[in-house]
N, C-alpha and C positions, 0 to 999 in steps of 0.2 A: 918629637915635640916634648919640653918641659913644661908640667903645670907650674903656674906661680901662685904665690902664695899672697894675700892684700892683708896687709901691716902702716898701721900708721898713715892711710892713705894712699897706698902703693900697692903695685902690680909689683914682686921681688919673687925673683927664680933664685930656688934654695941654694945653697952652695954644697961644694963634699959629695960625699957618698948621693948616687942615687938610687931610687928603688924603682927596677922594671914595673909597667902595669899593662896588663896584658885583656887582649879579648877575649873571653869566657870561654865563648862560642870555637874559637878557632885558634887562639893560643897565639896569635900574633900581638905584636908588640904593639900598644896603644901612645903610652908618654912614660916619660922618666918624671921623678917626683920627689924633691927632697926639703927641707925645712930647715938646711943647716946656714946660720948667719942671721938668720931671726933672733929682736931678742923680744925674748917672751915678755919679763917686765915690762920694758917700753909700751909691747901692744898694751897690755893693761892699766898702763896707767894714762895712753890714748884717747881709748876707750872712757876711762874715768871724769877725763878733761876736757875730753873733745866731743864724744860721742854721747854722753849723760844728760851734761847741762838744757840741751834742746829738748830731750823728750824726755825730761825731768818740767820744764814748765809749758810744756803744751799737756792742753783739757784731755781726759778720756775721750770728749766726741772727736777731735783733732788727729788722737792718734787710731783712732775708729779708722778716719775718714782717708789715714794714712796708707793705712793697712788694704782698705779696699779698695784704694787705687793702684797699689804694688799689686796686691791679687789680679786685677782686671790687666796689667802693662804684663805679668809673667803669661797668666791663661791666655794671652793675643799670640805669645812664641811658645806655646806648650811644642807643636812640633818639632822644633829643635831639640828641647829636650830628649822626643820618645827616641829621636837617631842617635845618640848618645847611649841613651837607656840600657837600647840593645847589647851594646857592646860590655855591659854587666852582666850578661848570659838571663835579662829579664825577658819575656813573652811582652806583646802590648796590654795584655789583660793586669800581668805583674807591674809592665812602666804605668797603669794608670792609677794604680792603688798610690804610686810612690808620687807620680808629677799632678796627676790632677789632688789627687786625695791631699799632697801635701800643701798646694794653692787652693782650696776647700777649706782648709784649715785654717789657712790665711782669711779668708774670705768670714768660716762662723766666729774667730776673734773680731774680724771689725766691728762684729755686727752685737757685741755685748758693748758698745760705745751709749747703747741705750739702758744697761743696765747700770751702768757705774758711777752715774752723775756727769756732772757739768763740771767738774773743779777738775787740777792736774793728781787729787789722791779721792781717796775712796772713804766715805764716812758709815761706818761698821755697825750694824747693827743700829738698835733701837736705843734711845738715852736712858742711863740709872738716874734717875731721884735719890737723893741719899741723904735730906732731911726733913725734918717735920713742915719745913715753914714755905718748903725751895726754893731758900736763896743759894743754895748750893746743890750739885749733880757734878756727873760725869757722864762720859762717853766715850767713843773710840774713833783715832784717826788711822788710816792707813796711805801712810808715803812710800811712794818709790826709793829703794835702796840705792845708796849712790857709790856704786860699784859696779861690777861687771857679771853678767851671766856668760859661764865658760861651760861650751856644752862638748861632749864626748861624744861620738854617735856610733854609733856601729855600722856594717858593712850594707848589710841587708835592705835600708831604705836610705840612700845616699840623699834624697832631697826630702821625703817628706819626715827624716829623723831629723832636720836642723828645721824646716818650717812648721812642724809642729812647736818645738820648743820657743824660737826665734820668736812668733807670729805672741806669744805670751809674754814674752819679756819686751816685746815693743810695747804690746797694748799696757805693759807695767810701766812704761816709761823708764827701761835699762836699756844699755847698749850690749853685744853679745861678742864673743871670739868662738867661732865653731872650728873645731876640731874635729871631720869625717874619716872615718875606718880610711889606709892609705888606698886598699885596693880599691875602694869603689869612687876615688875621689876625685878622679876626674868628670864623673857626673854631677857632683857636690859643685866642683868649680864652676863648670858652666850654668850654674842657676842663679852664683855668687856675681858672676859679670854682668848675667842680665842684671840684678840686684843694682847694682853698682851704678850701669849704663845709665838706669834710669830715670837717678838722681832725687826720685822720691822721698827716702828715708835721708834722714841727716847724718854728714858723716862722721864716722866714728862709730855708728849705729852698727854695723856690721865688718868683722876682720873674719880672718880665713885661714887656718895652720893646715897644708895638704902632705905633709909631713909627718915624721915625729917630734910627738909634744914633750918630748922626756925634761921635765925641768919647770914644764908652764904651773905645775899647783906651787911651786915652788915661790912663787910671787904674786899668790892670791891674798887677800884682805878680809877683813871679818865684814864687809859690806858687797862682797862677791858673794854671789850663787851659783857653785859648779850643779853640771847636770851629769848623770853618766847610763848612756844604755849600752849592752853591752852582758860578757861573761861573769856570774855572780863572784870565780873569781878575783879576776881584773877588778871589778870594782869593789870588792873589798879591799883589796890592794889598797887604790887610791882614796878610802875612804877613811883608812888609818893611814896618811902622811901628818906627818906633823905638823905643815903650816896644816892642813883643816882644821883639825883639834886646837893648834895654840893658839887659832883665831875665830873659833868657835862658827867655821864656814858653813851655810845650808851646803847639805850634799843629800841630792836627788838621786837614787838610784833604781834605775829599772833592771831586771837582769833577767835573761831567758829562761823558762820556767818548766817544768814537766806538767803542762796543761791536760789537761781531761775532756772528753766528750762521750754523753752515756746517753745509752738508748734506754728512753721510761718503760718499765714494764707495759706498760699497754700497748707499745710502738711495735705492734707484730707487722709479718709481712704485707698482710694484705690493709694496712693502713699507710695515709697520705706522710705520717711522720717518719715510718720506715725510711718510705724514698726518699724524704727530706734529709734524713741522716744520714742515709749512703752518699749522697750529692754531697752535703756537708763535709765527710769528712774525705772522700775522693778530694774535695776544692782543697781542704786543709794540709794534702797532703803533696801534691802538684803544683799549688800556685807557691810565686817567686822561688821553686824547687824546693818547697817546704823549710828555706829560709827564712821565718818568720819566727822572733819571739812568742807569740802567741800560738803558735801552731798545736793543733790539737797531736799532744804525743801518746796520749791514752786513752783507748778506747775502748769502753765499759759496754758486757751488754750482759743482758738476762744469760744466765746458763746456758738456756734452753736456747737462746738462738744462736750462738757463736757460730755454729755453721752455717745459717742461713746470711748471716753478716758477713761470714768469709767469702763467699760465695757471690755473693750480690756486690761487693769491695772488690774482689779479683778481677769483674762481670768489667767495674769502671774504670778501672785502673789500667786493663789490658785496651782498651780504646782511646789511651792517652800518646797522642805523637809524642817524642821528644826530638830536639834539636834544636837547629840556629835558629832561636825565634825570627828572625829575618825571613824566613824559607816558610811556604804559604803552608797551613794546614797544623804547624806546630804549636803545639799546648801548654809543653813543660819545656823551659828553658836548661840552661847550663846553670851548676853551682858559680860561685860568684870566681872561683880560681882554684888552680891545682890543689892550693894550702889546704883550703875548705874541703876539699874529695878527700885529702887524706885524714884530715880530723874526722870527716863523717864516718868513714869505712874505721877507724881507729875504735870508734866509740862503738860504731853497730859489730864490731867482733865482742864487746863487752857485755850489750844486750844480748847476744845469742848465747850466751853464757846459759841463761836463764829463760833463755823462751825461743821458738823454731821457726824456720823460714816457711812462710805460707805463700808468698808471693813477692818475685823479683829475685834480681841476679846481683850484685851487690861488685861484682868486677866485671861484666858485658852488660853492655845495651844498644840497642839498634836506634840509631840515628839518623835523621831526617836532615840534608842540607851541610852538615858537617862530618867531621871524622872524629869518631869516637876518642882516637887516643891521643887526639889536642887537645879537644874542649873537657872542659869539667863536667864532665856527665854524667849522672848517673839514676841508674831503673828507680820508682819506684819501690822501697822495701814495706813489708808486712811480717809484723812478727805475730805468733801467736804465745802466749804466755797462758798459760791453764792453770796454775797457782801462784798469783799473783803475791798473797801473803808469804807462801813460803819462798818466792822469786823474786824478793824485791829489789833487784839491778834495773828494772824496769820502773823504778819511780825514784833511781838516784842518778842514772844516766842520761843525759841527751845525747842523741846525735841529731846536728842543727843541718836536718837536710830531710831529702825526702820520706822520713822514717816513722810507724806509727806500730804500736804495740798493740795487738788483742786480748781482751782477757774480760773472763767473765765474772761476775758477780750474784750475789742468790737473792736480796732482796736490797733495797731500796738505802737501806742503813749501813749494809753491807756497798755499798757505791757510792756513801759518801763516807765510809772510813777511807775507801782506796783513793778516793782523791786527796786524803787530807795526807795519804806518806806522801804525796809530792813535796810536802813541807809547805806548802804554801806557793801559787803560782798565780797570773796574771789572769788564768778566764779560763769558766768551764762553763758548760754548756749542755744541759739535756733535751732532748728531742721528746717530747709530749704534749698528749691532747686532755690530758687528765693537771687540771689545776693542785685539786691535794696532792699527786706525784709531785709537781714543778713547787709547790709551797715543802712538803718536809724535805726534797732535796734542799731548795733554798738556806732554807732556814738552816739545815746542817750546816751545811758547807760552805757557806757563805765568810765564816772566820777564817780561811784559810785561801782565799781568792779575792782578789780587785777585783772583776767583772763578771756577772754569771745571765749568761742569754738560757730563754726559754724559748724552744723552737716548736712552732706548731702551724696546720693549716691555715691559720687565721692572717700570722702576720709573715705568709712565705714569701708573697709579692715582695715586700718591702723590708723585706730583713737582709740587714747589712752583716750578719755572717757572724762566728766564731771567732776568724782572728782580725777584725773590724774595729777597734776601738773607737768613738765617738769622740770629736774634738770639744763637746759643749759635756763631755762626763769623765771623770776622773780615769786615768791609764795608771796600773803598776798595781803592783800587790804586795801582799803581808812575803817574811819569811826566805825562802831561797829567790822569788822574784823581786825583791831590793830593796821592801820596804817602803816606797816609797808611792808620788803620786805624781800626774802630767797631766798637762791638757788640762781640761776638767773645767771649761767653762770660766767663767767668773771664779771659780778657788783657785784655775791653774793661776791668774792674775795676780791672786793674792800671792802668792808663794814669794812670788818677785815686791812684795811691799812689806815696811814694818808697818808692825801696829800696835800702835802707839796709844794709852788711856790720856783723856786730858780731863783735867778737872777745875771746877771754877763756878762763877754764875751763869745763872740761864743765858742775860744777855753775852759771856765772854764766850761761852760755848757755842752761841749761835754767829757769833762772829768769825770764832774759829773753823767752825764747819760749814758758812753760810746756808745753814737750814736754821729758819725759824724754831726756837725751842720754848714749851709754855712756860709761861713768867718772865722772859725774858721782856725789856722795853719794847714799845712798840711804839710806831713814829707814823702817828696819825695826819692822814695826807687831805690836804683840803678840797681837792680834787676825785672825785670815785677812781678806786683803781680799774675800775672796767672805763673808763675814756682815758688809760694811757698804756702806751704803747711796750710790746716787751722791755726797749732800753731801760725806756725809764721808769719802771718799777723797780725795788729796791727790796732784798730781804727784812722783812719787820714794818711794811709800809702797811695802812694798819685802818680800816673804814669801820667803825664803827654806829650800829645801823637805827632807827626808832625801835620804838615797844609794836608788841602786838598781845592785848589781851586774848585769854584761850574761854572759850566759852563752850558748856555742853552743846549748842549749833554747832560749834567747828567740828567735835567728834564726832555725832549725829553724818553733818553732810561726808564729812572724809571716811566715813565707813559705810554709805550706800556709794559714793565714789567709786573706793579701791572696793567693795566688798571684804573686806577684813570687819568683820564682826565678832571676835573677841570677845569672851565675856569679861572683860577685866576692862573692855573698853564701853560695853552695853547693860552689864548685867548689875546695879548697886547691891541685889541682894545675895549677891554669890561669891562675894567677895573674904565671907569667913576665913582665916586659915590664912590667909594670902597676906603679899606684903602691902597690898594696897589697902588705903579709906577711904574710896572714893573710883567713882570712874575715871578711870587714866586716860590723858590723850595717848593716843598710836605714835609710838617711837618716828615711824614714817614721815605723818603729819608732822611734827617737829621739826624735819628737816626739809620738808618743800613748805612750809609758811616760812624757815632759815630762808630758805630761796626766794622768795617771794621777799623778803625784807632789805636781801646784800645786792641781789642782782638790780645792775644800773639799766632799765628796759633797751632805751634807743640804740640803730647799729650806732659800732663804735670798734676798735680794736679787737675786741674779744668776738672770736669768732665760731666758739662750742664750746661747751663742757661734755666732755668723752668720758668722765667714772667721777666712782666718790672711791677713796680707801679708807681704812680703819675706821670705819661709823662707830657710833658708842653710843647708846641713852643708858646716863649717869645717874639722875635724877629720874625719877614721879614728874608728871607735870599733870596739875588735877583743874578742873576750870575754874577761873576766880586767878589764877597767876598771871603774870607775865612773861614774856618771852626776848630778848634781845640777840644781838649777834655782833661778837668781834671780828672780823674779818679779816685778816692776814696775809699775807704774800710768805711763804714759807719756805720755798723751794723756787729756783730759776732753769730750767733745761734747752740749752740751745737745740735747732733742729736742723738740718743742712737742708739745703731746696732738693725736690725730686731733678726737676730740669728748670729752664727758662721762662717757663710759663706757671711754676710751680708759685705760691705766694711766702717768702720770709717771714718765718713765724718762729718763737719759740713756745713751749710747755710751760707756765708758771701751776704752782701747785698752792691753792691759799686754804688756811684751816679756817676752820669753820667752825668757834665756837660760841655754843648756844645757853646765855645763860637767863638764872630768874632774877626776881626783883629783889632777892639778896645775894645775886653777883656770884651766884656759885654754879657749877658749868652743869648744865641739863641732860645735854647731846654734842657730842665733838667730832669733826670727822675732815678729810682730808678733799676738798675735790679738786680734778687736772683739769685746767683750761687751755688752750689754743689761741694765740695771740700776736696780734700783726705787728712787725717789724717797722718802724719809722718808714725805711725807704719803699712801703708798700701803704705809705697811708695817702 
């Protein structure tokens, strides 16, 4: 079988040279794979033409809503996937980090369709004011770039390294060209067909290199974003080509790290953190056969226990099956291919330079289901390193496999200098029940690491591990691991958008970001905006309400009410010193007699008010004043129905500001209503 490669629309089997790709497990021949007859430019300027424009003008909730329907159409055929999987030398434990975790990921991008507004870009932060009078500000937009995300992925998560990245530059409104490691690519392909099949995404949305890309940066654009995970040097490589630089291209780099993992002094044997650490770094060092970026390669422990570590680590390690994940009882699969065995054993003769074999065989291992000298197999290794400072090959070398370093340390400060010769890596992690241990680890070591878990009894149930990245928290780190950042929520989004300052008047600014901005006009509706329906309210649509005189009764009853008896609000003679003259009304009371003034009583469209945000009492409000309210429409957010029986509503968000009888604003605040749809009136 030939993988093909989808360019421009198309299913095209490479031409030329092809490249064997083989079963992990068993060394037999899977497909042939080549990329030749592609041409690279065309895909990207496809991409730019074809696959932009759509998810360039569909809303955030849109491409939410896109996203979580490809998630739900791939999780219904995950099991095709895991039979694929296998034949990457992954275990089922391994295929579900890579296939579910990577449809996960899919699944927590849709779901920031609530964070990002209603328009197709993103309005940044809070507005500047920038003169005395404001008739002038600024602000910030953020639009989708209108070029291509070109992602490079490595071998090790063949789907969840293109669905983590892919799943961000949808919900940014870009289209992508993924480019996955060759070996592992025919599981890439098959999640790219379902993609495809299912006709979800618009096309041009997604292209497919299962190839070599030699040439593809070569006809990037300064409105492209390459992504590269991957060897720190490879992507150095590609980070100095020259079109990046003469077209000033984002270049994302993640690169595999000498990670760390230290047991807190207090983690002795007969504590629950102990075992959580043994467990920890046993997973870290067996799962997807310690081919993982984040893989803990050093591990830190008190002096005084290195023996009891080695010991308790040999205890879990000797209990791990290996072989043909296919074959029932197997734990730890096959390296991903012969390639990978030799760089691994290449690199661990480098470490043992510097530190000794405590456990594993490093050319035998007894196998389960297969024959050792097919598959890429191999033991679990444990090194032991006992001078770390004077050894350090041990914090300049990886071997990107089952491999993990011991070595002790004397105090606390002394474990976060040895994390920091890694130069900088993707996630470390201490095991402790002692906060001040977990806070001056932190705090140390924190400059020199993307991600740092604190493991302890508390949160063991529900702790997603070491090398676990969070798709709603930023992935990558400072220094040898790439500099750079992924994932990450709402940032990962942004990474994929410019952003843009715009300046002007209140009303052109609020036109430009459709949110409501103050001082801007406001277009007084003769009708209450609570008796009309989400459509037709309008950003700037604008009720203005009657007076209500404040009288000491109002304070009096509203503080045997709430019980807030204040002295600023009861006390006239305690008031010396203070900025008050007088009994103040309760900031509170300001805003439910607001209430009482905007709100239209009878049902009608509006079907709750669920918060208020940014309250503010600006002003004193003393009795003897008045009290008014501008009412505003400031914000619009669509909602998608749960199911059929669900009611068509959107989020309107109106300000609320509250002023006296000389028009200057008392109390300002935001509240979100709930609001019925025309076709549900």
């Amino acid at each position: 079988m030939q993988l093909q490669n989808y360019a421009h629309g198309q299913w095209i089997a490479g031409t030329g040279k092809q490249t064997n790709l083989l079963d992990a497990s068993t060394g037999e021949l899977i497909a042939t794979t080549s990329s030749g007859g592609l041409d690279f430019g065309a895909m990207l300027k496809y991409g730019r033409e074809v696959g932009g424009p759509p998810l360039r003008k569909m809303t955030f909730p849109e491409r939410g809503r896109m996203l979580k329907a490809l998630a739900m159409y791939l999780m219904d055929r995950k099991d095709e996937f895991y039979q694929v999987s296998y034949k990457t030398g992954a275990t089922k434990a391994d295929s579900w980090v890579d296939i579910e975790g990577g449809i996960g990921n899919v699944f927590a991008n849709a779901s920031l369709r609530k964070q990002l507004g209603n328009m197709p870009f993103y309005v940044d932060g809070p507005p500047v004011l920038t003169s005395r009078t404001g008739t002038f500000m600024g602000h910030h937009i953020m639009v989708p770039k209108e070029g291509v995300a070109v992602h490079i992925n490595a071998f090790n998560f063949p789907i969840w390294g293109m669905l983590e990245k892919c799943a961000v530059n949808w919900m940014a409104g870009m289209p992508a060209v993924v480019k996955p490691a060759t070996v592992t690519s025919f599981l890439t392909e098959s999640m790219v067909k379902a993609i495809v099949a299912s006709g979800i995404l618009p096309e041009g949305a997604i292209q497919l290199i299962v190839g070599s890309a030699d040439g593809l940066l070569d006809h990037v654009e300064s409105q492209d974003v390459v992504t590269f995970t991957g060897s720190a040097t490879t992507g150095q490589m590609l980070k100095a080509h020259p079109r990046i630089i003469a077209e000033s291209v984002p270049f994302n780099m993640e690169a595999d790290s000498l990670n760390s993992i230290v047991l807190g002094p207090d983690a002795t044997p007969d504590t629950e953190e102990f075992t959580l650490f043994i467990k920890e770094v046993g997973k870290e060092m067996t799962l997807k056969c310690g081919q993982r970026c984040t893989g803990a390669r050093r591990i830190m422990v008190p002096e005084n226990l290195v023996e009891d570590v080695q010991i308790a680590l040999g205890k879990r390690l000797g209990g791990t099956v290996i072989g043909d994940p296919r074959a029932d009882g197997v734990r730890m699969g096959a390296l991903a291919g012969p390639t990978q065995l030799r760089e691994v054993r290449e690199q661990l003769a480098k470490l043992m330079e510097g530190s000794e074999l405590v456990y594993g065989d490093p050319e035998q291992v007894n196998v389960t289901g297969a024959d050792a000298d097919k598959g890429a197999f191999m033991s679990p290794i444990l090194l032991l390193n006992k001078d770390p400072w004077k050894n350090q090959v041990s914090h300049n070398v990886e071997a990107f496999g089952p491999v993990s370093t011991l070595m002790p340390y004397t105090d606390l400060d002394d474990a976060v200098a040895l994390t920091k010769l890694g130069k900088g890596s993707l996630v470390a992690t201490i095991a402790t029940n002692n906060d001040q241990h977990a806070q001056r680890f932190v705090w140390g070591a924190a400059s020199h690491h993307g991600r740092m878990l604190v493991i302890n009894r508390d949160m063991a149930k529900e702790n997603t591990g070491h090398g676990s990245p969070l798709a709603t928290l930023v992935h990558g780190g400072p220094g040898r691991a790439g500099g750079g950042e992924e994932m990450g929520g709402k940032r990962g989004v942004l990474h994929y958008l410019q952003r843009t300052a715009i300046q002007g008047s209140p009303s052109t600014i609020t036109a430009l970001t459709q949110q409501y901005q103050q001082g801007a006009k406001q277009h007084l509706t003769p009708k209450h905006t609570f008796r009309m329906h989400f459509e037709e309210l309008n950003v700037g649509d604008t009720v203005i309400t009657e007076k209500h005189l404040v009288t000491l009764a109002d304070i009096d009853n509203f503080a045997d009410l709430s019980g807030d008896k204040f002295y600023a609000h009861m006390d006239a003679d305690a008031l010396d010193g203070t900025v008050f003259t007088g009994r103040v009304a309760h900031g509170y009371f300001i805003l439910s007699r607001a209430a009482g003034l905007f709100v239209d009583p009878p049902k009608g469209p509006v079907l709750l008010n669920y918060g208020i945000d940014e309250a503010r009492f600006t002003k004193p409000v003393y009795p003897g004043m008045t009290i008014q309210v501008r009412f505003t429409v400031k914000e619009k957010v669509d909602q998608e129905k749960r199911d059929d029986a669900d009611v068509a509503k959107g989020i309107v968000k109106f300000l609320v500001d509250v002023f006296d009888e000389t028009g200057e604003t008392v109390a300002i605040a935001t509240i979100l209503t709930m609001v019925k749809k025309l076709d549900q009136a």
